[in-house]
C-alpha positions as CSV (number, residue, x, y, z in Angstrom):
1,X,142.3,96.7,76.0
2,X,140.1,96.1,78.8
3,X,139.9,92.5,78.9
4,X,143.6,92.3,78.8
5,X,143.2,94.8,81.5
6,X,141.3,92.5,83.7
7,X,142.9,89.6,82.6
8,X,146.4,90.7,83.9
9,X,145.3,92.3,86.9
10,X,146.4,91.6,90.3
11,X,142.7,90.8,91.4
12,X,142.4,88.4,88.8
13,X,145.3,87.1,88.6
14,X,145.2,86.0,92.9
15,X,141.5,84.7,92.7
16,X,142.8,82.5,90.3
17,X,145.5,81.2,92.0
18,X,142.8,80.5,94.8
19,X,140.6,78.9,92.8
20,X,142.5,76.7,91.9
21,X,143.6,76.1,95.5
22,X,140.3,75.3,96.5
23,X,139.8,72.9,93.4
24,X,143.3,70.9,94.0
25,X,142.4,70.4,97.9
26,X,138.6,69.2,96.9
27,X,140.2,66.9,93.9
28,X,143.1,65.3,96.4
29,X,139.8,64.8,98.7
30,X,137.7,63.1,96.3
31,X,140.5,61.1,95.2
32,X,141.4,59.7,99.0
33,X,137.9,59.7,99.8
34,X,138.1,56.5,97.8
35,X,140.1,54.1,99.9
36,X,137.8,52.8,103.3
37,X,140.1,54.6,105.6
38,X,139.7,58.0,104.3
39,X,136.0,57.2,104.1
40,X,136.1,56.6,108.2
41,X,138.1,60.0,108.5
42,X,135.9,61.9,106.5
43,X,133.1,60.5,108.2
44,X,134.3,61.6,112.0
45,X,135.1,64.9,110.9
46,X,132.1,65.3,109.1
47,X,130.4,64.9,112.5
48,X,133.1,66.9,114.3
49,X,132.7,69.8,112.2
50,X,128.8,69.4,112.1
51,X,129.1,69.6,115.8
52,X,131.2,73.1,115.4
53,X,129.0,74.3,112.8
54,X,125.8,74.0,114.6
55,X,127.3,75.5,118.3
56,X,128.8,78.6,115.8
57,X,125.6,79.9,116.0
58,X,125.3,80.8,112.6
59,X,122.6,82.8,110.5
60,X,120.0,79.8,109.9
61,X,120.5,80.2,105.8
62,X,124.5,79.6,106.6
63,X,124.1,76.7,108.9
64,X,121.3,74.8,106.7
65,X,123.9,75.3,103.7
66,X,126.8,74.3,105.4
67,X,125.6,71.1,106.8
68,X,124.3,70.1,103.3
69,X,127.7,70.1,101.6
70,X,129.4,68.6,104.9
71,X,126.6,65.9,104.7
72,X,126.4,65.0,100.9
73,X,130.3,65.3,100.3
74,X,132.1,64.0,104.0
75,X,135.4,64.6,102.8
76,X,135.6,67.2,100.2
77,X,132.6,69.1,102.0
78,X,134.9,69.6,105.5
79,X,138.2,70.3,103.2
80,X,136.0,73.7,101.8
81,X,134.4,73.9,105.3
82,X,137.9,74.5,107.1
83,X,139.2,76.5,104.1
84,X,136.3,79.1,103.8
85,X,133.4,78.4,106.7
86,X,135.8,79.7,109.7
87,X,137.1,82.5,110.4
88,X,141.0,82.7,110.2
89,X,142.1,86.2,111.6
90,X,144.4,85.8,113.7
91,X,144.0,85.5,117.6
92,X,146.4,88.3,118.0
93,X,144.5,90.1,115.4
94,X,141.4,89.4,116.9
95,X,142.6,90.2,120.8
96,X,143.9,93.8,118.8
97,X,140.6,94.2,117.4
98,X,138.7,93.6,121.4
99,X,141.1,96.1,122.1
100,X,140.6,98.9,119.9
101,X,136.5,98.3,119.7
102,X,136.1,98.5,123.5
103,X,139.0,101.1,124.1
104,X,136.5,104.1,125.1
105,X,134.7,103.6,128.0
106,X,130.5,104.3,126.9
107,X,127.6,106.3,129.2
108,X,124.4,104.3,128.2
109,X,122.2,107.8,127.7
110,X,119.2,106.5,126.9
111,X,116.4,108.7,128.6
112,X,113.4,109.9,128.7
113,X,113.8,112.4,126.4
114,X,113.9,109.9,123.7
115,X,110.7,109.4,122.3
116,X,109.4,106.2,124.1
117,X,108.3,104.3,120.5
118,X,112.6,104.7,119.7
119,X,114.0,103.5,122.7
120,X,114.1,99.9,122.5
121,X,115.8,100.8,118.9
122,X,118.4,103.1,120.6
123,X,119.3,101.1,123.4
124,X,119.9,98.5,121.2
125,X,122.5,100.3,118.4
126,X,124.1,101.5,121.8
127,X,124.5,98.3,123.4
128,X,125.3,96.4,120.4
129,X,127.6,99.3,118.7
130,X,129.3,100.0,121.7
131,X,128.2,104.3,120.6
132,X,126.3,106.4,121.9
133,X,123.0,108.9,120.8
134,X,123.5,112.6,120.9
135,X,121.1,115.6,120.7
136,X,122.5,119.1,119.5
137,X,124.1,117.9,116.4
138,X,123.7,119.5,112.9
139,X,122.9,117.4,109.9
140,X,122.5,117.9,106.6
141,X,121.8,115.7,103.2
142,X,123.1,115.4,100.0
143,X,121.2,114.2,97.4
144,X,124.0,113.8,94.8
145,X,127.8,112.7,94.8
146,X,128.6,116.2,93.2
147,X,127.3,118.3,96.0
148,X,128.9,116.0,98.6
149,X,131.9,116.2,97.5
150,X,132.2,119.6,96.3
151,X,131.1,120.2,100.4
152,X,133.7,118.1,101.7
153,X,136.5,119.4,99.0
154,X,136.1,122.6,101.1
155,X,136.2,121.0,104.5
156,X,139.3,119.6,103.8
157,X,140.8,122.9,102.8
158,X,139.8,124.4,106.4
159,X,141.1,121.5,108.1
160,X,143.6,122.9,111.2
161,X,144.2,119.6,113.9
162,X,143.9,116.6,111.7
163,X,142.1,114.5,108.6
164,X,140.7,111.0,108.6
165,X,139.7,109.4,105.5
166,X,138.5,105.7,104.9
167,X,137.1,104.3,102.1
168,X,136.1,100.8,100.1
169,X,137.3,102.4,96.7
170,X,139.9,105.2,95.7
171,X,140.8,105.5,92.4
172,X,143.1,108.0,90.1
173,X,140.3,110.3,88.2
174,X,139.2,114.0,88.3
175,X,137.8,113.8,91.7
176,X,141.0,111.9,93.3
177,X,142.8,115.5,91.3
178,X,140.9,117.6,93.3
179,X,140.6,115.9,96.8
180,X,144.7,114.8,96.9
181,X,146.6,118.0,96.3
182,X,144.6,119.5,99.1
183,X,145.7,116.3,101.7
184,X,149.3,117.3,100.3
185,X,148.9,120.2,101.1
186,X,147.5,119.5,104.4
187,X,149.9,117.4,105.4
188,X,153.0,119.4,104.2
189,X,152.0,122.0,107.1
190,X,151.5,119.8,109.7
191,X,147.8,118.7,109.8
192,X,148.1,114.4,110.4
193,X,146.2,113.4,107.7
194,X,145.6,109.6,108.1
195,X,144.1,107.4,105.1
196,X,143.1,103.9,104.6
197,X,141.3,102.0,101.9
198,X,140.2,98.4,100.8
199,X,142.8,96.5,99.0
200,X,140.4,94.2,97.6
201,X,138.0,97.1,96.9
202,X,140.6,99.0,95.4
203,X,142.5,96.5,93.5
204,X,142.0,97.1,90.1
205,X,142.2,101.3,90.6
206,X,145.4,101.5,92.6
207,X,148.7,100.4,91.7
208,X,150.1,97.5,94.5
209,X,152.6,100.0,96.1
210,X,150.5,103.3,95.7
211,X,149.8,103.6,99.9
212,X,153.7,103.5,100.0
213,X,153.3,106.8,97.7
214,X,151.3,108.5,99.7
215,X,153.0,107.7,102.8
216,X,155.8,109.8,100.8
217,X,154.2,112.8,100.7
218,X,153.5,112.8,104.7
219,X,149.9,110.9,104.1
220,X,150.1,108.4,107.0
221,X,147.9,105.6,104.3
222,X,147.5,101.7,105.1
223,X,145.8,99.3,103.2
224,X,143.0,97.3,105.3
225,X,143.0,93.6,104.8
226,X,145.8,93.1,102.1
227,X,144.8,90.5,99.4
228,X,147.0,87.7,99.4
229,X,146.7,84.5,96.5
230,X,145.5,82.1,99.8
231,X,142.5,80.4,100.2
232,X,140.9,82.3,103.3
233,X,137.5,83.7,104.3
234,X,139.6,86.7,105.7
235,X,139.0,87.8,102.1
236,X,135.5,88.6,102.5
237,X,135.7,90.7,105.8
238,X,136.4,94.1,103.2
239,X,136.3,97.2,104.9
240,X,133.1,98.5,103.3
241,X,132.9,101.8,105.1
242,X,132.7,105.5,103.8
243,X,134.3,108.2,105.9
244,X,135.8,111.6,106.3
245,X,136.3,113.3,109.9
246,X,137.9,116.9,109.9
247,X,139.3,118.5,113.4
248,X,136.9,116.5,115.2
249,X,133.8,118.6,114.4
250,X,133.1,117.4,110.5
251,X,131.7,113.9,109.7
252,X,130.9,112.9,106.0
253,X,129.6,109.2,105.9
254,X,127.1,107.6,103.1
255,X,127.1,105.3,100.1
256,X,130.1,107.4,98.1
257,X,133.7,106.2,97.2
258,X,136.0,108.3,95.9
259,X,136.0,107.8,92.1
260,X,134.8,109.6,88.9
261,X,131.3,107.7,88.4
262,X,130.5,108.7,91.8
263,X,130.5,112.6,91.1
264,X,129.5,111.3,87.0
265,X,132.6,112.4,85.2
266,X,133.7,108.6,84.5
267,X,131.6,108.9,81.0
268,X,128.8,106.5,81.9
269,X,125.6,106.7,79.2
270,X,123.4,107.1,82.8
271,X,123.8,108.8,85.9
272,X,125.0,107.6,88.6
273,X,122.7,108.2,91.6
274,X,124.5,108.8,95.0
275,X,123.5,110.2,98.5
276,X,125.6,111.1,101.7
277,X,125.2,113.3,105.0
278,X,127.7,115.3,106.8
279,X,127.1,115.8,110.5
280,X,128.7,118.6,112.7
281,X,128.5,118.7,116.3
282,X,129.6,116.1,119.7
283,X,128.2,113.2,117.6
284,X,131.4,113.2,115.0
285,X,133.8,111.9,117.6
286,X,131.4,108.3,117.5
287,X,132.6,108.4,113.9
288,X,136.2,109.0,114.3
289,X,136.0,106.4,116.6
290,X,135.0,104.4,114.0
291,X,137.5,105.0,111.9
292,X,141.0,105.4,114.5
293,X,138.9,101.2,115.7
294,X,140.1,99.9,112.0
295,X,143.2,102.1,111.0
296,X,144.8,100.8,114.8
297,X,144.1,97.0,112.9
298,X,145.8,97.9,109.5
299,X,148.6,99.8,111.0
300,X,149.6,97.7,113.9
301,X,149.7,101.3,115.5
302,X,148.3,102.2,118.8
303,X,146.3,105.7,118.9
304,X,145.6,108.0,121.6
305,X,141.7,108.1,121.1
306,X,141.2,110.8,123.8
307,X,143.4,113.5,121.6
308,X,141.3,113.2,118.4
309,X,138.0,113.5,120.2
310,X,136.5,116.8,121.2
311,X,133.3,117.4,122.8
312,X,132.4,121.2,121.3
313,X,129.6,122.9,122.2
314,X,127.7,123.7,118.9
315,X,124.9,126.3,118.3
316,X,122.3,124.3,116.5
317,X,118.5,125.0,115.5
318,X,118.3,121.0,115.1
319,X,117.5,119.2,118.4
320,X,116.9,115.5,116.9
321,X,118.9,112.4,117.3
322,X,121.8,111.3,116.1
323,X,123.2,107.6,116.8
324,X,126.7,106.8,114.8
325,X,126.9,103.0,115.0
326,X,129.4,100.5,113.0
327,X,129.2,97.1,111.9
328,X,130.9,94.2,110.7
329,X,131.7,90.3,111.4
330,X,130.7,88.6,114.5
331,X,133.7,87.7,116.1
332,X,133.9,91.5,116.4
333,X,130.3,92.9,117.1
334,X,128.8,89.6,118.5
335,X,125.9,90.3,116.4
336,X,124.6,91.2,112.9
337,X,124.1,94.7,114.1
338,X,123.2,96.7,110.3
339,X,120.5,93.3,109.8
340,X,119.0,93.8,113.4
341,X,119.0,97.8,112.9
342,X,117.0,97.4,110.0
343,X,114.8,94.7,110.8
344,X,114.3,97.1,114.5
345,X,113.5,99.8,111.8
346,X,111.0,97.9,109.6
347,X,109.4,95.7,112.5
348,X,108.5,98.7,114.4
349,X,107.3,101.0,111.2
350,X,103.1,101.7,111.8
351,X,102.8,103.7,108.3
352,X,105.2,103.8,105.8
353,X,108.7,102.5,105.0
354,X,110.8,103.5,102.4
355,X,114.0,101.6,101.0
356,X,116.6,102.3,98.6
357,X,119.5,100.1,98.0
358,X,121.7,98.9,95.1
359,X,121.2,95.5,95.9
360,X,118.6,93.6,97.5
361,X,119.6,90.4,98.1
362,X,118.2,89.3,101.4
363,X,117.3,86.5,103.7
364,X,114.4,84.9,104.7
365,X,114.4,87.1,107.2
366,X,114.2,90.4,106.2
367,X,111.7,89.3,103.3
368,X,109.2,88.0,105.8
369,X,109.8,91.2,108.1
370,X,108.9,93.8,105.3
371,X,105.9,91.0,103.8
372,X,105.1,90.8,107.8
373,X,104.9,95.0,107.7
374,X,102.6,95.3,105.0
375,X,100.0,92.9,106.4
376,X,100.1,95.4,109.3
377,X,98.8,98.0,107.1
378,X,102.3,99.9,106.4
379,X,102.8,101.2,102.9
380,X,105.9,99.5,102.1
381,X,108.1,100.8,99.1
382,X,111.5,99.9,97.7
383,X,113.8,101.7,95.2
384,X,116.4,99.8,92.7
385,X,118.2,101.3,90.4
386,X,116.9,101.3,86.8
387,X,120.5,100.5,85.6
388,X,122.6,97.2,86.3
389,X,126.1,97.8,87.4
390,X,126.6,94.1,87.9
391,X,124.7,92.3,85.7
392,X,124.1,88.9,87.6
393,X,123.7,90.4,90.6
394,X,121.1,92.2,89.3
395,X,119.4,89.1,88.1
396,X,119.4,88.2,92.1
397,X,117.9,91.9,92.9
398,X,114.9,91.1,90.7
399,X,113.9,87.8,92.0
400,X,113.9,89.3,95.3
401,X,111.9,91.9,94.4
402,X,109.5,90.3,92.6
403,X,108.8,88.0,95.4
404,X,108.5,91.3,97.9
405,X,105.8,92.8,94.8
406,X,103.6,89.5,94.9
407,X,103.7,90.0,98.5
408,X,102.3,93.7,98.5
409,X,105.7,95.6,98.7
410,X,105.7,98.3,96.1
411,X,109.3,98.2,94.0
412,X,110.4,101.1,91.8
413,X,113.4,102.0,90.1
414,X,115.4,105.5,89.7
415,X,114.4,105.9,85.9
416,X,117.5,106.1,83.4
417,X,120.1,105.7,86.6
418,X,122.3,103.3,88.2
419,X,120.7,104.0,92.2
420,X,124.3,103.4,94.5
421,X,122.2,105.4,97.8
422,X,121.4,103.3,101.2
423,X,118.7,103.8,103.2
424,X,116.0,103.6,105.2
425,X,112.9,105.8,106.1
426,X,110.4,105.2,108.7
427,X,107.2,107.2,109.5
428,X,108.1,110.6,108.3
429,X,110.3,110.5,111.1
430,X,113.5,108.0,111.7
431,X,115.9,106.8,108.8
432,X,118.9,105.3,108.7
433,X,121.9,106.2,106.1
434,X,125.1,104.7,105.3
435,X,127.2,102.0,103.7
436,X,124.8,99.2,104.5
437,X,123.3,97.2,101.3
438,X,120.1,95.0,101.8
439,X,122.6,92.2,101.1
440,X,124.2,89.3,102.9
441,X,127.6,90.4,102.4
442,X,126.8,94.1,104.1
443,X,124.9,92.0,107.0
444,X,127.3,89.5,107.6
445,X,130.5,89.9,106.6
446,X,132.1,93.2,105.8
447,X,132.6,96.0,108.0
448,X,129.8,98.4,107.7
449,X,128.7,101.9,109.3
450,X,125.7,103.8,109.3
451,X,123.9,106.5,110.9
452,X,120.5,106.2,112.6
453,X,118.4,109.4,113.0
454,X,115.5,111.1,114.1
455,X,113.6,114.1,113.6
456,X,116.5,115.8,112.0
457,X,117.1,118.4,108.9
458,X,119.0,115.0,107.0
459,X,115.9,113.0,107.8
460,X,113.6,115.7,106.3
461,X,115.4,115.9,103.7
462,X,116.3,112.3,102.4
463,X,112.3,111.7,102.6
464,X,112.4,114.2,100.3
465,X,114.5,112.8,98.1
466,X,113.6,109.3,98.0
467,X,109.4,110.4,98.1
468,X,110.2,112.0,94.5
469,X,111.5,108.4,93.2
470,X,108.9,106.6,94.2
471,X,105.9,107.8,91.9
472,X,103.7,105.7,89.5
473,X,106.4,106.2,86.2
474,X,109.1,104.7,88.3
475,X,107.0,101.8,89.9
476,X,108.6,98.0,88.0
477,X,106.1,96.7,85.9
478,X,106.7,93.1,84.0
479,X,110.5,94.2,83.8
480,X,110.6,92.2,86.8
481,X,109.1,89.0,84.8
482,X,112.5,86.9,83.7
483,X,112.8,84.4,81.5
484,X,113.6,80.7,82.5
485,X,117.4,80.8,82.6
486,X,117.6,83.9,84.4
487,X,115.4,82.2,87.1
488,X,117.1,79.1,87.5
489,X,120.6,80.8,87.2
490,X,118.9,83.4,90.2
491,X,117.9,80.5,92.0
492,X,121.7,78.6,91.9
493,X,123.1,81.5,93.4
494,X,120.6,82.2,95.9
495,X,121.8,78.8,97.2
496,X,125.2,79.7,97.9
497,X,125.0,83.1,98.6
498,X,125.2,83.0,102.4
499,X,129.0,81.0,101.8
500,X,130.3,83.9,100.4
């Protein structure tokens, strides 16, 4: 039932009809590629489009890559090049995205009062991120899916101006029961409730037409980035990004989607390990921001940021610092923001570091950053979870890490769980939370957020969390030694990661 599931799907069905777009354009190019002409042709726009690659600026991995194919196969190697290596969003897309991300005018509040080691790292989400840091706001951190939402569920209830909610995955279960009559609800007495989700991401949960549904029952839903049978990169710029905002004053962010095995009632043999924040105070209007920047590019609708923003004075023991940031592709940031916050985060660590991520399948970059952090003398230690939930890209994950282990990075694994939590925590002190994966396809290409913070109650209490995993009966021993085919097969797609 399940592989006629898949099989018939709309996912599958689409990516096949672009695979085999992409095979008939190389085939047609390898078959002209034949005659002397076409070799001349192939030839100049081999160097045209070398030229183009190496002025894009690219990540060094993506350029090196790129050139290769262009240089070994002219013809069929520019054909994938112009299919998949650009970006293809529209210029009036693109001019509406400008619009929206530089729409509210920033205060660059970077003072003294920030401690002086964080400032360079502050100034830099701010400039970058176009956001701002904030003192005064509340925080707090959930250490499992259930408790998050079981929070929020409430939240929602108590909501009196308005609801935002965006999210990579939604999908029909017992926590969608609980969380949708309550936006029904909502919206039947007048409270905007505005949702958007992934279409890619939620593909094989949602039926095609189910946003139309809920625009129905007064839910004002779009789909971001509909999935069309085409050959385009568009496809991987997903809308990876985990939010709630209520009235303005409530923020919910971190690595939860709105599904069963998120909140473990999908009837997994393991448990699904999850963590989020919620965030009360002046520095929730950064994330509706956030959110009002990407539903303005799936609705084609204009919004009055200014009337969803309110600046409340809040009565809070917590005086750390909050810094709501977003990220995503860079013909919209003009920078790999979540890959610079973290390296900013790991390059500037003088003790200890601690990671946790899904997936860690990173660049040369970031490997020689955290290999670089324990020469210094900083205890550097990573958590994976102890349960695939995609098999081969767990096979990546391992090689990875058992490179990082050679190299003096401690790796453990959340015993008898599937670990979906991302984060980072520096020096007791400094962490950052969110949607971002220690993978190429959070750092480059899908639209990201996060939350960097200091000396707050979430901070205290996500070192909590994470110090517990990260004990000797967790630490990867030869689990991490795979067999030959596994390697090779890790190697193959290490290749061609950075394409896709």
């Amino acid at each position: 039932m399940k592989i006629i599931k898949f099989l018939f799907n709309r996912f599958t069905i689409f990516s096949i009809a672009i695979i085999a777009q992409i095979l008939f354009y190389i085939l047609w190019a390898l078959y002209f590629a034949d005659t002397q002409i076409m070799w001349f042709i192939g030839a100049l726009a081999g160097v045209i489009v070398l030229l183009n690659i190496i002025a894009r600026n690219l990540n060094p991995a993506q350029t090196l890559l790129w050139t290769t194919v262009v240089m070994s196969f002219p013809i069929a190697g520019v054909t994938l090049y112009l299919l998949l290596g650009r970006s293809l969003w529209s210029k009036k897309t693109k001019e509406r995205m400008r619009k929206s991300f530089f729409k509210q005018a920033k205060t660059v509040n970077v003072t003294e009062d920030y401690p002086q080691k964080y400032r360079g790292q502050i100034n830099y989400i701010i400039e970058k991120a176009k956001t701002c840091a904030y003192r005064g706001s509340e925080t707090k951190y959930f250490e499992s899916g259930e408790s998050f939402f079981a929070d929020m569920v409430k939240e929602l209830a108590a909501a009196e101006k308005y609801i935002f909610m965006e999210y990579f995955i939604i999908e029909r279960g017992k926590l969608w029961d609980k969380i949708l009559p309550v936006l029904e609800k909502k919206a039947k007495s007048g409270v905007p409730v505005y949702l958007m989700y992934d279409d890619i991401g939620s593909i094989s949960k949602l039926p095609s037409s189910y946003y139309k549904r809920l625009n129905e029952k007064g839910i004002r839903c779009v789909k971001f980035n509909k999935y069309y049978p085409v050959i385009t990169n568009i496809h991987n710029n997903r809308d990876h990004r985990k939010i709630t905002v209520i009235d303005g004053a409530v923020a919910y962010t971190g690595g939860l989607n709105i599904a069963d095995e998120y909140v473990n009632e999908a009837g997994r043999s393991y448990y699904w390990k999850d963590t989020g924040v919620k965030i009360k105070g002046n520095a929730v209007g950064e994330i509706a921001e956030q959110f009002m920047q990407l539903y303005e590019i799936a609705s084609k609708q204009e919004l009055d940021f200014d009337s969803f923003i309110y600046d409340k004075p809040l009565i809070s023991n917590e005086n750390g610092i909050v810094v709501p940031f977003g990220s995503g592709p860079d013909f919209f940031y003009k920078a790999p923001v979540a890959e610079e916050i973290m390296l900013n985060m790991i390059d500037q660590s003088d003790s200890e570091i601690i990671i946790t991520t899904p997936y860690l399948i990173c660049d040369y970059t970031i490997n020689r950053s955290l290999v670089r952090a324990v020469a210094r003398g900083v205890d550097v230690k990573i958590v994976l979870p102890d349960v695939p939930d995609k098999k081969i890209i767990y096979i990546m994950t391992k090689s990875n890490a058992k490179y990082l282990r050679d190299n003096g990075v401690k790796i453990y694994r959340a015993t008898g769980s599937f670990l979906h939590a991302k984060s980072i925590v520096s020096d007791k002190i400094a962490a950052v939370t969110g949607t971002i994966n220690f993978d190429y396809r959070s750092f480059l290409h899908h639209f990201e957020n996060g939350v960097w913070m200091c000396e707050t109650n979430a901070v205290n209490e996500l070192l909590n969390d994470v110090s517990s995993l990260c004990t000797e009966k967790n630490e990867f021993g030869k689990d991490l030694n795979m067999r030959l085919p596994a390697r090779l097969l890790a190697g193959v797609l290490k290749i061609f990661t950075p394409l896709f």
